[in-house]
Phi, psi and omega in degrees: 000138184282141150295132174276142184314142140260126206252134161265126152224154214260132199247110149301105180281121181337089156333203145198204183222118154261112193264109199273149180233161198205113159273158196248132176303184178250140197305310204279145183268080194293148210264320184242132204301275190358315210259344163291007210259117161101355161230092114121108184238185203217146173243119230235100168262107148334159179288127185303158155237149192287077196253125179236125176250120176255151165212187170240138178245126171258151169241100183294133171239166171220120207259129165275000000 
C-alpha cells in the first residue's frame, strides 16, 4: 500500500466584529439619591476588533 501525501494548510475561519462598550460614571457628584433620577450616563464605544481563528487542516490527495 502506497502512502498517501499530506499537505498542511493553514484555514482562514469568518471572522467577525466585537463591540465593546465602556459606561463612563457621571462627572458630577451626586449628593442626594432624589437627584439621581434624570441624569444623564455616557457610553464610551471602543474601537471595534477584529477576531481571526486561524488553524491548520490537513489535507490528503489522492491521485488515481
Amino acid at each position: 500500500m502506497s502512502e498517501i501525501p499530506w499537505r498542511w494548510r493553514r484555514v482562514l475561519c469568518s471572522s467577525y466584529f466585537k463591540l465593546h462598550v465602556r459606561w463612563l460614571r457621571s462627572v458630577t457628584r451626586i449628593t442626594y439619591l432624589c437627584k439621581l433620577i434624570g441624569i444623564p450616563s455616557l457610553a464610551a464605544f471602543l474601537k471595534l476588533e477584529l477576531f481571526r481563528a486561524y488553524f491548520l487542516l490537513a489535507v490528503y490527495f489522492i491521485f488515481y
